[in-house]
Steps between C-alpha positions, in 0.01 A plus 500: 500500500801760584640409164123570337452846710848639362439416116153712557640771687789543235211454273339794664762754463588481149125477412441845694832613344303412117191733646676774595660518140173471370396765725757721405411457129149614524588743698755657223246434227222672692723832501552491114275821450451613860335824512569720830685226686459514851770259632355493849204351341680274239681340852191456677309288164885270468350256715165439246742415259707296735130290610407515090832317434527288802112375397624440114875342608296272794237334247829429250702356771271298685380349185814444381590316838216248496660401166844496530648568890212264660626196279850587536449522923337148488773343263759670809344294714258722653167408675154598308438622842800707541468665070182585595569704870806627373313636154227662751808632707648658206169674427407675834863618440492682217184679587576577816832651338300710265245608727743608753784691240136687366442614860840552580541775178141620541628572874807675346308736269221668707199649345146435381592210246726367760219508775222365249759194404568393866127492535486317218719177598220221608375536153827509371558192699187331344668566125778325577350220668240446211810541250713266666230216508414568160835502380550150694175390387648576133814250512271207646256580217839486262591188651186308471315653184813677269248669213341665839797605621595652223179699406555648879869584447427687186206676675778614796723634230210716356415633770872614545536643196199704546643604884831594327277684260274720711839574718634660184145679352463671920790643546342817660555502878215757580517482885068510530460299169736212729364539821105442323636182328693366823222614780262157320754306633419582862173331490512145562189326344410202637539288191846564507531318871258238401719442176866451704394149720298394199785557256780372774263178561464454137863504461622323772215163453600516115875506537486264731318241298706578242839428704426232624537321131765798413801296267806612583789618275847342496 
């Protein structure tokens, strides 16, 4: 199990090293044609780009790990059991990373936005719950059913390209225009919570049906 906990936590921190790159790029693409800049409130929106990439980079990775890292565990020698804690483990991780560098800069960079966005974290926490399960639910569905997979995958990467898109077309940083679009997040609709232990029990009963006849890889 040590062995299993260290491969997830080095796992960890060069997946939240691939979101804040991703971060970063939207980020510099969202200034391309910036009108009236106001960098106190480009600092305080860093961390919605920072959640948008960790939700993107999270549904990539954790279906990429039910097909490749989950078979490659087992054919280590690894427990079912212990894959399937120490995939869990590696989730709550990365979130909790996110969620706590977003409060951490939003902390940093006082204001309206800021205030509005530390508000804002249980539903932020929600997203990323609901994206990581999806994302997991993804690779089992890749696993099992390929075509599936696949029609999911390519739905991911369109929705990308059209995040990476409206980044570039709203480059405007219009402090009331921002704080409008951000203050929706501070509501916390109940379908949201009802959606995170559905989505997590979804997950977790289908993964687990499908590891316990996962083939591993030599």
């Amino acid at each position: 199990m040590k062995r299993n906990l260290k491969f997830w936590t080095r796992y960890t921190w060069e997946s939240s090293g691939v979101v804040l790159v991703t971060a970063a790029v939207l980020a510099v693409i969202s200034l391309f044609g910036a009108e009236g800049l106001d960098f106190a409130v480009f600092a305080a929106i860093v961390p919605y780009y920072l959640c948008i990439a960790a939700v993107f980079i999270m549904m990539m990775l954790n279906s990429g790990s039910q097909t490749l890292y989950v078979p490659l565990l087992l054919s280590m020698g690894e427990t079912r059991r212990n894959v399937l804690l120490g995939f869990h483990y590696y989730r709550v991780l990365i979130i909790a990373v996110t969620a706590a560098l977003c409060a951490l800069i939003w902390l940093l960079a006082p204001g309206e936005v800021s205030a509005i966005g530390l508000r804002s974290i249980p539903t932020i926490l929600c997203v990323l719950l609901i994206a990581s399960a999806l994302g997991s639910i993804m690779g089992t569905v890749l696993v099992r059913w390929k075509w599936a997979g696949m029609v999911l995958i390519i739905l991911l990467c369109g929705v990308a390209g059209g995040t990476v898109g409206f980044a570039g077309a709203t480059g405007g940083f219009d402090a009331a225009q921002i704080i409008k679009i951000v203050s929706y997040l501070e509501m916390l609709p109940w379908w949201l919570m009802a959606a995170v232990p559905a989505s997590l029990a979804l997950d977790a009963g289908f993964q687990w049906l499908i590891l316990r006849r996962q083939e591993v890889k030599l």
